[in-house]
N, C-alpha and C positions, 0 to 999 in steps of 0.2 A: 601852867605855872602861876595861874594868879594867884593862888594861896597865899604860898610863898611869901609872893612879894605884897599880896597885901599883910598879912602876917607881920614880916619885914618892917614896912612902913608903920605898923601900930606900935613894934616893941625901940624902934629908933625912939617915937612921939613919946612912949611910956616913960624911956629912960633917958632921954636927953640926948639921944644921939643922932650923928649924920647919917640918912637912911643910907647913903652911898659907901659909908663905910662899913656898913653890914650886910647889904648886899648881894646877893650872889654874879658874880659875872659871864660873860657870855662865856658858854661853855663848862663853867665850873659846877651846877644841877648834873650834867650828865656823867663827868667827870669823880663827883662824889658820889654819885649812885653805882657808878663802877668798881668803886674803891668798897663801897659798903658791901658789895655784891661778894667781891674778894675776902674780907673779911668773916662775910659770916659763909661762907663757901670753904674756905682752907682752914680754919678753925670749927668749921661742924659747928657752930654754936651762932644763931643769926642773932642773938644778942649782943653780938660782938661790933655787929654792923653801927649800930645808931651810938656805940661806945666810943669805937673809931671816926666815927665824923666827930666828934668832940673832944679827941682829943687831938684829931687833926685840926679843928677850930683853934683850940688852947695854943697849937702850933704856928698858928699863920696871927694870932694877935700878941705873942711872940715875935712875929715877924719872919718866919721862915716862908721862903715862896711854896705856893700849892705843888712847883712841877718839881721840885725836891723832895716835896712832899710824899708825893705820887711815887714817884724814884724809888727813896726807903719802903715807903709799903712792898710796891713789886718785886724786889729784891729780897726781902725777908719773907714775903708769902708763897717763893721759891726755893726756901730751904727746906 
């Protein structure tokens, strides 16, 4: 995960922001990588995955929690 979180820490420093607030939390990497997994699995199209992690971003600085998140996706990726 260093990437990531060095990645993280550059684009905070870039734009002005608290690296804490962007983030990823314990457990939310594996969490989104499940979700992306979903997405480009049940939609046949794995362009779908890196689509849905941003629009699940767009979602949570919104402010919607991730485990609601999560919720909707599994819900809809079982119809």
């Amino acid at each position: 995960m260093a990437w990531i979180d060095d990645v993280t820490a550059h684009l905070a420093q870039t734009c002005g922001l608290d690296p804490s607030a962007i983030a990823l939390g314990p457990g939310d990497a594996d969490l989104l990588l499940d979700l992306a997994a979903v997405a480009a699995h049940r939609s046949g199209d794995r362009t779908n995955a890196p689509l849905l992690c941003h629009v699940l971003g767009r979602a949570r600085a919104a402010g919607v929690p991730l485990d609601v998140l999560e919720a909707a996706v599994r819900e809809f990726a079982t119809r």
